[in-house]
Structures are given as structure tokens and as C-alpha cells.
PAMAR-99767 format. One record per residue (C-alpha): residue in three letters; x, y, z. Coordinates in steps of 0.5 Angstrom, whole numbers, padded with zeros to 4 digits, always signed. Example, Ala and Ser with C-alpha at 12.3 -4.5 7.8 and 13.67 -1.06 7.14 Angstrom:
<nodes>
ala+0025-0009+0016;ser+0027-0002+0014;
</nodes>
This chain:
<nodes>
unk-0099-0008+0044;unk-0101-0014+0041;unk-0097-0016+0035;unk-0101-0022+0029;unk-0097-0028+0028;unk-0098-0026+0020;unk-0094-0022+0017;unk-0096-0015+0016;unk-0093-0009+0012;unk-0088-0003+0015;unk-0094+0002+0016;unk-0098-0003+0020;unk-0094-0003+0025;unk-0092+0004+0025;unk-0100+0006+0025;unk-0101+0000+0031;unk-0105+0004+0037;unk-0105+0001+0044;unk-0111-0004+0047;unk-0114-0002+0054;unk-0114-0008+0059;unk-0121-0009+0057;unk-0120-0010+0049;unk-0121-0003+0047;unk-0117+0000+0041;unk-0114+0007+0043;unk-0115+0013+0038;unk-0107+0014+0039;unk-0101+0012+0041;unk-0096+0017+0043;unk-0089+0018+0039;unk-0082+0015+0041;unk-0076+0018+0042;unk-0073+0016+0036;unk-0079+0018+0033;unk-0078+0024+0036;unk-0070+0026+0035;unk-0071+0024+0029;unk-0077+0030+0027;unk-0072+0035+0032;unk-0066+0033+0027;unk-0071+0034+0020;unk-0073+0040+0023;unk-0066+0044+0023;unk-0065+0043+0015;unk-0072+0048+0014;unk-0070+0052+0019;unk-0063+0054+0015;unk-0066+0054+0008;unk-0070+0060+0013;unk-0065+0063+0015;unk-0060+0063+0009;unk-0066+0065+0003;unk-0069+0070+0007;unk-0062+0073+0011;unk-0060+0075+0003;unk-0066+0081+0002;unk-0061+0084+0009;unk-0055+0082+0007;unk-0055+0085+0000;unk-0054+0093+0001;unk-0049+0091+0006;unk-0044+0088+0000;unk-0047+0093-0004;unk-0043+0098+0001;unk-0038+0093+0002;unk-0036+0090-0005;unk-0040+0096-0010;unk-0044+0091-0014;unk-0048+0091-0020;unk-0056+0089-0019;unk-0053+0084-0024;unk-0049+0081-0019;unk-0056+0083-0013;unk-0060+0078-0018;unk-0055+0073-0017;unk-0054+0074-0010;unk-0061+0072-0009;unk-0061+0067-0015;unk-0055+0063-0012;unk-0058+0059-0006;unk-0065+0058-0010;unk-0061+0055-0017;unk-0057+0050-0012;unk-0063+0048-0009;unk-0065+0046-0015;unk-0059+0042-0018;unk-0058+0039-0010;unk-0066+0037-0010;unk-0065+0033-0018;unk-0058+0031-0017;unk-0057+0030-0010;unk-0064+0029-0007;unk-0065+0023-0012;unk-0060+0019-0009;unk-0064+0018-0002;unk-0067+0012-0007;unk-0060+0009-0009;unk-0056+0010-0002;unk-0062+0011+0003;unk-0065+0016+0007;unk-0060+0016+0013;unk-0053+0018+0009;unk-0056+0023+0006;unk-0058+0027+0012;unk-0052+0026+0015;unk-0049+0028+0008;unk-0053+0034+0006;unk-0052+0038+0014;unk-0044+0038+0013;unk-0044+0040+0006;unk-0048+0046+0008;unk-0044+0048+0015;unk-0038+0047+0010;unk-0040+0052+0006;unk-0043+0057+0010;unk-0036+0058+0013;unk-0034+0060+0006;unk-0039+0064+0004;unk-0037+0067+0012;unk-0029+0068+0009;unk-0030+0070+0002;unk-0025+0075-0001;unk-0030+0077-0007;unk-0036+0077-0009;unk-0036+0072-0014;unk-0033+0067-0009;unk-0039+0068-0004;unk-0044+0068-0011;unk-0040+0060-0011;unk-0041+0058-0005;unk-0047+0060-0003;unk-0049+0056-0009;unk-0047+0051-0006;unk-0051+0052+0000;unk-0057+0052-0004;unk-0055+0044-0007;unk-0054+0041+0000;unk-0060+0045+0002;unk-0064+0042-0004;unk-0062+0034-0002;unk-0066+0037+0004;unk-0072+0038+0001;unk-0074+0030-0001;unk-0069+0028+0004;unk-0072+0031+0011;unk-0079+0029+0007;unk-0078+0023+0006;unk-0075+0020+0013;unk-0081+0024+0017;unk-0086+0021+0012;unk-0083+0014+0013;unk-0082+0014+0020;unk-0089+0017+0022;unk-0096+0013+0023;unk-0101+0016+0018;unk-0107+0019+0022;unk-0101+0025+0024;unk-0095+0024+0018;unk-0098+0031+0015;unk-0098+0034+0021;unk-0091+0033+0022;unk-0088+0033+0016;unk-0091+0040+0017;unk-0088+0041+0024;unk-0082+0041+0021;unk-0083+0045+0014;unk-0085+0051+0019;unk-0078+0051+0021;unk-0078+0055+0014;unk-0082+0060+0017;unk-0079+0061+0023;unk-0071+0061+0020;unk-0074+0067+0015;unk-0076+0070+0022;unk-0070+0069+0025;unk-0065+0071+0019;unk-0069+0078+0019;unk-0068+0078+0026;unk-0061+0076+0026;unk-0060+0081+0021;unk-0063+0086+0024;unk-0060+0085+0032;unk-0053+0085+0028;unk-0053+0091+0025;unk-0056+0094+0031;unk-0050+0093+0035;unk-0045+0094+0030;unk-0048+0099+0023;unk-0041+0096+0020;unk-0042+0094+0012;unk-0038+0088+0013;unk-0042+0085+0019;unk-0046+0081+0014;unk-0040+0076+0015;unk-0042+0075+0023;unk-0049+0074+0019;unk-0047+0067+0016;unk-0041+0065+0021;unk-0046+0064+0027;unk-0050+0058+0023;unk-0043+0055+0022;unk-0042+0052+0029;unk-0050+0050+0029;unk-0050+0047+0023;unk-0043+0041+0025;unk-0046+0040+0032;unk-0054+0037+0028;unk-0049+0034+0023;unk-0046+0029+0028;unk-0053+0029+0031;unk-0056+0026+0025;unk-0051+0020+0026;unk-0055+0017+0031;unk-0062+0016+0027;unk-0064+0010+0024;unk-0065+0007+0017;unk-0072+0008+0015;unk-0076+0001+0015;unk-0080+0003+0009;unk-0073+0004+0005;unk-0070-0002+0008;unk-0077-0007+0008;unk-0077-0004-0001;unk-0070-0007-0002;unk-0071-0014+0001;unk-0068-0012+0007;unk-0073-0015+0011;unk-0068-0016+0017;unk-0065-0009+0018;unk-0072-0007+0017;unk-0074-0011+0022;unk-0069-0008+0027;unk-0070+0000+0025;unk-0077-0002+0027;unk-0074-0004+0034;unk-0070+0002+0034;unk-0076+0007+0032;unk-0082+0002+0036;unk-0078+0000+0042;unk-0084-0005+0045;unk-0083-0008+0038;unk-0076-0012+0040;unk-0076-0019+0041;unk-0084-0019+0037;unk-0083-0016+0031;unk-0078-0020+0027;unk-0076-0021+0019;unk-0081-0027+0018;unk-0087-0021+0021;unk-0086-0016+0015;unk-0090-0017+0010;unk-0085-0016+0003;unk-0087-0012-0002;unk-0091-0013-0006;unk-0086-0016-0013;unk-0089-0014-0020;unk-0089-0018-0026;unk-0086-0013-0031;unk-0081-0009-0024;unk-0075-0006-0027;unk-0071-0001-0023;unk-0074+0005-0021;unk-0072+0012-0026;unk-0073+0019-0026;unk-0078+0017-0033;unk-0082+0013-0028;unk-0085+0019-0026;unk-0088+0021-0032;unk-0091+0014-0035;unk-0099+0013-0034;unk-0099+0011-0026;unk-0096+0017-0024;unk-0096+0023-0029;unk-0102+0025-0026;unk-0098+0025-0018;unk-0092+0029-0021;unk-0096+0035-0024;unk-0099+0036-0018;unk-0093+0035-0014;unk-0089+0040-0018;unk-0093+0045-0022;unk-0097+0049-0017;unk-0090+0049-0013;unk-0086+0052-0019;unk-0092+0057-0019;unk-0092+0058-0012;unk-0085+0059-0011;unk-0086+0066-0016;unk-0089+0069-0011;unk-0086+0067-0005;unk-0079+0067-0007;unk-0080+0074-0010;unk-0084+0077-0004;unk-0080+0074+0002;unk-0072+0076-0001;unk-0075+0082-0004;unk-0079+0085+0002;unk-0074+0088+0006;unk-0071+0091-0001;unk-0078+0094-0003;unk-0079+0097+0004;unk-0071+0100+0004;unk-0073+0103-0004;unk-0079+0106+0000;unk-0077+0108+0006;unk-0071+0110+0002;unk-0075+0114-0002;unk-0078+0118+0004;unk-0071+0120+0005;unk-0068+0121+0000;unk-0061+0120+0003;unk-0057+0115-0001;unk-0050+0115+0004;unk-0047+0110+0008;unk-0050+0111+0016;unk-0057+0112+0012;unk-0057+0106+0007;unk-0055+0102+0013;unk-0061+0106+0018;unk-0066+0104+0012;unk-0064+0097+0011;unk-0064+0096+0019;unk-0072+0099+0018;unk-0074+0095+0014;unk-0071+0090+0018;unk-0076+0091+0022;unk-0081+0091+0017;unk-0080+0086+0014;unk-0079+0081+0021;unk-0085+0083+0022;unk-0088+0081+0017;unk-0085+0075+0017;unk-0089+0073+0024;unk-0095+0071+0019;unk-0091+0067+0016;unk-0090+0063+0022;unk-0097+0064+0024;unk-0100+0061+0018;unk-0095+0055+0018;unk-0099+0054+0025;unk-0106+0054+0021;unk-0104+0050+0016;unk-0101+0045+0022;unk-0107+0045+0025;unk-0112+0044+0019;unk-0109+0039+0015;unk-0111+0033+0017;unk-0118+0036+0018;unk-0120+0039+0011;unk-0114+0035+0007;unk-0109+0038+0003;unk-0112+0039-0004;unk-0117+0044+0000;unk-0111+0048+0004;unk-0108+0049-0002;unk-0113+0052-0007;unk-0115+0056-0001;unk-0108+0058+0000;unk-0107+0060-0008;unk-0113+0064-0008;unk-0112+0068-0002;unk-0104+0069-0005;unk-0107+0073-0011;unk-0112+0078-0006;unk-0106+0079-0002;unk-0102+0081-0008;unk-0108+0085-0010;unk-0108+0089-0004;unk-0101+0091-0005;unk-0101+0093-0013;unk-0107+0096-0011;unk-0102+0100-0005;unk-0098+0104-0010;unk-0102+0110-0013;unk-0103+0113-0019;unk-0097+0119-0016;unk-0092+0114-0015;unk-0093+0115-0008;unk-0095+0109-0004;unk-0101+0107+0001;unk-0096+0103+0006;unk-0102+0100+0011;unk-0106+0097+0005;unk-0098+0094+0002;unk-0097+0091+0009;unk-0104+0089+0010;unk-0103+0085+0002;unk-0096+0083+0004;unk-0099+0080+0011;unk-0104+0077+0007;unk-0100+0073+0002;unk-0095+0071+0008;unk-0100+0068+0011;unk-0104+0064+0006;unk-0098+0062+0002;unk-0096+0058+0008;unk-0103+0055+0010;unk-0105+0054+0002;unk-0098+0052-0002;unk-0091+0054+0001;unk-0093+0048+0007;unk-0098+0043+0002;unk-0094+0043-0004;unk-0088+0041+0001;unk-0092+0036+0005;unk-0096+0032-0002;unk-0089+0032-0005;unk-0087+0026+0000;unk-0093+0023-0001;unk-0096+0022-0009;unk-0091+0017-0010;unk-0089+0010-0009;unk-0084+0008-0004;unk-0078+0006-0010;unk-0078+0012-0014;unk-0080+0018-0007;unk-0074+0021-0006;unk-0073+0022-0015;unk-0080+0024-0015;unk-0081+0029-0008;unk-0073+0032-0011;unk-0076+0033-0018;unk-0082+0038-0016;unk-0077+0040-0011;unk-0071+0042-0017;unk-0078+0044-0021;unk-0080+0049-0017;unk-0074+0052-0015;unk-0073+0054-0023;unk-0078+0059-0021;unk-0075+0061-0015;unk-0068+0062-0019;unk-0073+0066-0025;unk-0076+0070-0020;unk-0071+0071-0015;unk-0065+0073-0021;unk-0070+0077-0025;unk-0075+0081-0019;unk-0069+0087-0017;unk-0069+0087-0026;unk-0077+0087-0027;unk-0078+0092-0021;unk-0074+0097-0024;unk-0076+0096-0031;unk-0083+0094-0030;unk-0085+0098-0024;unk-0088+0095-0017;unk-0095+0094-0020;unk-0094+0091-0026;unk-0089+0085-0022;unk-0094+0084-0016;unk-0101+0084-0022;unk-0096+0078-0025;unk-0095+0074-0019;unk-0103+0075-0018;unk-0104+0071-0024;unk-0099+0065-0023;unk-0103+0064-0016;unk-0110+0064-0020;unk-0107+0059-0025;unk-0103+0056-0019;unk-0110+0054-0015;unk-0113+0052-0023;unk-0108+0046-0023;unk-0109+0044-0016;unk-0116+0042-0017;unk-0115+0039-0024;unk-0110+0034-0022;unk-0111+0034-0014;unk-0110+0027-0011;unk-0111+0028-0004;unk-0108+0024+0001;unk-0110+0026+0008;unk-0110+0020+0012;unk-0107+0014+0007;unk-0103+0010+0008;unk-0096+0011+0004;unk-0096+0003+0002;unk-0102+0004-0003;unk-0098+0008-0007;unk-0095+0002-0009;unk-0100-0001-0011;unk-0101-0001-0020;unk-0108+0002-0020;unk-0108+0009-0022;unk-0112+0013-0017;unk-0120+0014-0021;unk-0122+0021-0023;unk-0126+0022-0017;unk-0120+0020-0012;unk-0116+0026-0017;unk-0121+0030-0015;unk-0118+0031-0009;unk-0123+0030-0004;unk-0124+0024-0002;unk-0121+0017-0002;unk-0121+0014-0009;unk-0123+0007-0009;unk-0118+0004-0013;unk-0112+0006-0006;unk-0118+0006+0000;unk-0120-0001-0002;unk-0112-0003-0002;unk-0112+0001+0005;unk-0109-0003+0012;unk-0112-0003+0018;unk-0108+0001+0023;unk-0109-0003+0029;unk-0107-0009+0031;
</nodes>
């Protein structure tokens, strides 16, 4: 690996590729342990969010049968970790620009294992309500933090591809509370065994907590604060060939503005950058409407259906109901999986801004199918609701669950990233609290079809907006993003490089 006398930027040297002996560069280098463990760790906060959102569409007929709650009270419960999601992702998730990524990732992990022990304990229902918010808050520092540190510790030509490693995580948490949920109620049909539910997570989450002690500083963070030396030995801890080569005199400083003053959440909304945080925030508030309302409420919708059927409300059949569509809806969780796989797979290939406009348009199909399941009679054709909730679970992670996630991290300069990926974080969940809170309300009142036609529509918008404001980012170096020149309405477009960001572009060799 060879290494220029000059000095070079933080991504430079995370984007080097090895030479073979006869002087060719090679297409790849293969990731490090630190690289990896770090990747693993970020991994474990998605995977949470999985379980604990999703895990509520079980756990809500249960402490109806356990504490008799209103659907007022429902609402909340489906509310309460999304709303924390969106005070933990504006109030706590900035923070990573103020104290560094690395405290709190550490942070974060112990406030969610805490309170999950609380929520596991709760006396009443209001006490889990407060708690569970309080999970949700850890959850949303989590969103730009687990983010950002992958994105900045990850070579350019595979950083979408592992920032969306980790968001699939989502997915495979909402399959594993919905298998978790039903697999407890299979052995143990009792109303209160949504306490086990949560309890299980508790060890789980303090042992990665005090794992997470072991990762480094990110360079980028580090390199951004004039920390050259610091920086230079993150880059040794996440590029070991690197130690005794790379040294504070070999990284280049950023680059220094005339009129730099310290960064703010107002920064997000100035000419440079109003375009990136329309994008990074917009389509995923639209986005999490419909994915929120669908993937808590699955199990709810199935329960009222199957309940329906049989026209028994007591505590054996709820219980039976709800372990069914348990079922139902882990089987539809799999797409969630399988389209996170999809989008993995095709990122770096046909680009963010095209996955996620496919994605939208897909979502609406999907939610078309299953309006278009209930008959005129009340009655409801369950393969064509399947078929659209199979649609739209797979589609909303190849298009935008996964890209609006992944561009978040990547729009926005390195001094203001974690306010800008925690403000689209914080935004979107103002849609996930509004649909979460209101989707048992308007599913009485306006009926499934009404609800499922709106949904439609807010993905068809979701997809408009894409394409208007897109700025596509596949295999940029995110130090161009520092850079002062607004991306030109070509690059904004989103298909291709801009000029203005690919004429700033490092070479990744060395």
C-alpha cells in the first residue's frame, strides 16, 4: 500500500486499494477488523428499532386484556417510541456534531437497555407509555449516529452498501419481534407474557453497549476539528498498514472558509444546503406514513379480520387471534427482508434517487391492491390484501425506507452531518407519531379503504419530490460535500455527478 509524501484528505486514505507487484491497482481492498466491528455494533441499534416498533402491533391486545385500555391509550402505545424517535433524533442525535460520534454510540445503547427494563416492569400503562418514549429517544440518536459513523469510517465505492447492511437490520428486528411475539404466546397464552417480550432485549442490549467501548473516534470527525493527530491514530486503529506511514503531517486539513462560523441547525436551510435537506427529510416523512401505519398495524388489521371471521371477543380467542396474525404478519415481514437484500445489492448500481423513486411508485401499487381487497359487502379478499401488503413491504425497502435512511448521511457537509442526518430523522418521525397515533382512530372512522387510498397518495408525492430535488450521491466521496458549490440542477437531477462535486472528487488510489 503505498502512501504520498503529500498530504491527502481522511477519505483518500479510507478509499486506497492495494497494487500488485507488477504496479496494478487493484479494484478492492478487503475491510478491517475495526472497519468490521464497528459495522456489527451499528447494526445492533436497527435491529432494536425492529423489534421494539413492530413488537408493539403484538403486544397491544395483550395489555388490552392486561390493563383494559382505551384505543386513545393504543395510539399512544404505537405513538410513544416513534415520538421518542423524533425528540432523541433532534435533541440527542445532533450532539454527535458537538461531542463525536463514539460517545454517543455508547451513550444511546445504555439509555435504550435501561429503559426497556422499565418498560419490561411497568406497573401501569402510563408508566410503559413513559418509557417506552424513552426508548424511542435513545432509538433516534441512533438514527444519525449509527449512520454517520459507518459513513465515515467506510471507503466510498461500498459505503451505501454498508450503511444499508446495517439499516436492513430494521427489517430483520420487525421479523424478529413478530416471531418473538408469536413463539411467547405459543408457549405461554397468558395477557401478561408481553413483559418477557421486552425483558429478553435487556441483557442483549448492555452486553453491545459495553462492546461499543471499543470503537474508535471517527477520522472524519476527528480530522474536522483540527484534530490531526487523534485523527491520524483513528486511521491506524481502523487501517492497521497504516501505522508508522500516515501521520498528523500526512492528512490533509480541511479546507478553512472565509466566512466559517460554527456550524447550526439554521445551516441546514441557507442556499448551499436547503436543496440536500428537502430531500433528506420530505420524502421520508411521506415515506414513514405508510410504512409505520402498515408495519405496527399489520398484525392489528389481520386480528380485526380474523376476529371478524369469528366473532369471538374472549380472552382464549383474542389471545388465539392475535397469535395468527402473528403469524401473518411475520410472514409478511420476510419481504421486508427480502427487499432491504434488493436494494443492498442494487445501490451502488442504478444509484440512490432511482431505487427510491422506483420504490415510492411500487409502495402506492402495493396499497392499491390492498384497498382494492375489501369488497363493496365488507367482506375482504385476503390473497389480493396479502399480495398488496407483500408489494409494499418490499418496495418500501428497496425504494424508501432503505435510500431515504442511507442519503441522510450522506447530503450534507461533515460539521453539520449529524444535525442534518438527526433533523430528517426527527421530521420523518413526525409522520410515523401521526400515523402511528391516528391509524387505530381513522381505521374505525374512515374504514380500511379510505386510509390505504391516502397512503397511496402521499407515496405518488413521495416519489414526485424525489425526482425534483434528487441529488444522487452514489460513489462520492463525502468530502466533496464540504466543498462551497452548490450541486448544478443536473447533478440535483440525480442521475448523474454534477460537475460542480465530481471536478472536487479525490482519487481513491494511492
Amino acid at each position: 500500500m503505498s502512501s504520498s509524501t503529500h498530504p491527502r484528505s481522511v477519505q483518500s486514505y479510507l478509499d486506497e486499494t492495494p497494487r500488485w507487484s507488477d504496479g496494478t491497482q487493484a479494484t478492492s481492498a478487503a475491510l478491517s477488523g475495526h472497519q468490521m466491528r464497528i459495522w456489527w455494533l451499528a447494526c445492533a441499534g436497527k435491529f432494536f428499532e425492529g423489534v421494539v416498533v413492530f413488537m408493539g402491533g403484538i403486544a397491544i391486545p395483550l395489555l388490552t386484556l392486561d390493563w383494559s385500555i382505551t384505543a386513545f391509550q393504543k395510539g399512544l402505545v404505537g405513538a410513544a417510541p416513534l415520538f421518542g424517535i423524533l425528540i432523541g433524533a433532534t435533541f440527542l442525535g445532533g450532539l454527535d456534531d458537538k461531542f463525536g460520534r463514539r460517545p454517543m454510540f455508547i451513550f444511546e445503547l445504555f439509555l435504550f437497555s435501561l429503559f426497556t427494563l422499565f418498560v419490561a416492569l411497568s406497573p401501569n400503562i402510563w408508566v410503559f407509555i413513559l418509557c417506552l418514549f424513552v426508548v424511542g429517544a435513545a432509538l433516534g440518536c441512533d438514527y444519525p449516529t449509527a449512520n454517520v459513523i459507518i459513513s465515515e469510517t467506510m471507503p466510498s465505492r461500498i459505503r451505501g452498501k454498508m450503511v444499508l447492511g446495517a439499516f436492513a437490520f430494521q427489517a430483520v428486528g420487525a421479523f424478529a419481534g413478530t416471531v418473538l411475539g408469536y413463539l411467547f404466546l405459543s408457549q405461554n397464552p397468558d395477557a401478561s407474557v408481553w413483559r418477557w417480550m421486552y425483558g429478553l432485549l435487556v441483557p442483549i442490549g448492555f452486553l453491545l453497549a459495553a462492546l461499543r467501548f471499543s470503537v474508535s473516534e471517527t477520522p472524519h470527525f476527528l480530522a474536522a476539528r483540527g484534530r490531526m493527530k487523534e485523527a491520524a491514530a483513528s486511521l491506524h486503529k481502523l487501517l492497521p498498514h497504516l501505522a508508522g506511514v500516515v501521520t498528523e503531517d500526512n492528512i490533509k486539513k480541511p479546507k478553512k472558509h472565509k466566512h466559517a462560523k460554527k456550524a447550526s441547525y439554521g445551516d441546514l436551510f441557507n442556499k448551499k444546503n436547503r436543496r440536500a435537506t428537502i430531500l433528506a427529510s420530505v420524502p421520508w416523512f411521506l415515506q414513514d406514513l405508510g410504512t409505520y401505519g402498515i408495519g405496527i398495524f399489520t398484525p392489528t388489521i389481520l386480528a380485526t379480520i380474523i376476529g371478524q371471521k369469528s366473532g369471538q371477543h374472549n380472552l382464549a380467542a383474542v389471545i388465539h387471534d392475535d397469535i395468527l396474525s402473528a403469524k401473518g404478519a411475520a410472514a409478511l415481514d420476510v419481504l421486508l427482508i427480502v427487499g432491504m437484500l434488493a436494494a443492498i445489492f442494487l445501490v451502488e448500481r442504478a444509484g440512490r434517487i432511482r431505487l427510491q423513486t422506483l420504490g415510492f411508485l411500487g409502495c402506492a401499487l402495493g396499497l392499491l391492491l390492498a384497498a382494492l381487497s375489501v369488497k363493496p359487502d365488507g367482506s375482504t379478499n385476503l390473497t389480493l390484501l396479502f399480495a398488496g401488503f407483500m408489494l409494499f413491504n418490499f418496495m418500501t425497502n428497496l425504494g424508501p425506507n432503505a435510500q431515504t435512511y442511507l442519503i441522510a448521511g450522506e447530503v450534507f457537509p461533515t460539521k453539520i452531518r449529524g444535525r442534518g442526518a438527526g433533523f430528517a430523522a426527527s421530521f420523518a418521525k413526525i409522520g410515523a407519531v401521526t400515523t402511528a397515533f391516528l391509524f387505530p382512530i381513522l381505521l374505525k372512522d374512515i374504514g380500511t379503504v379510505n386510509l390505504l387510498s391516502i397512503l397511496v397518495g402521499t407515496s405518488i408525492l413521495g416519489a414526485a419530490i424525489t425526482v425534483l430535488n434528487g441529488i444522487e450521491t452514489k460513489g462520492r466521496s463525502l468530502e466533496t460535500l464540504d466543498e462551497e458549490e452548490i450541486p448544478l440542477p443536473g447533478a440535483a437531477r440525480g442521475l448523474e455527478p454534477g460537475p460542480a462535486l465530481a471536478a472536487t472528487r479525490e482519487p481513491a488510489g494511492g
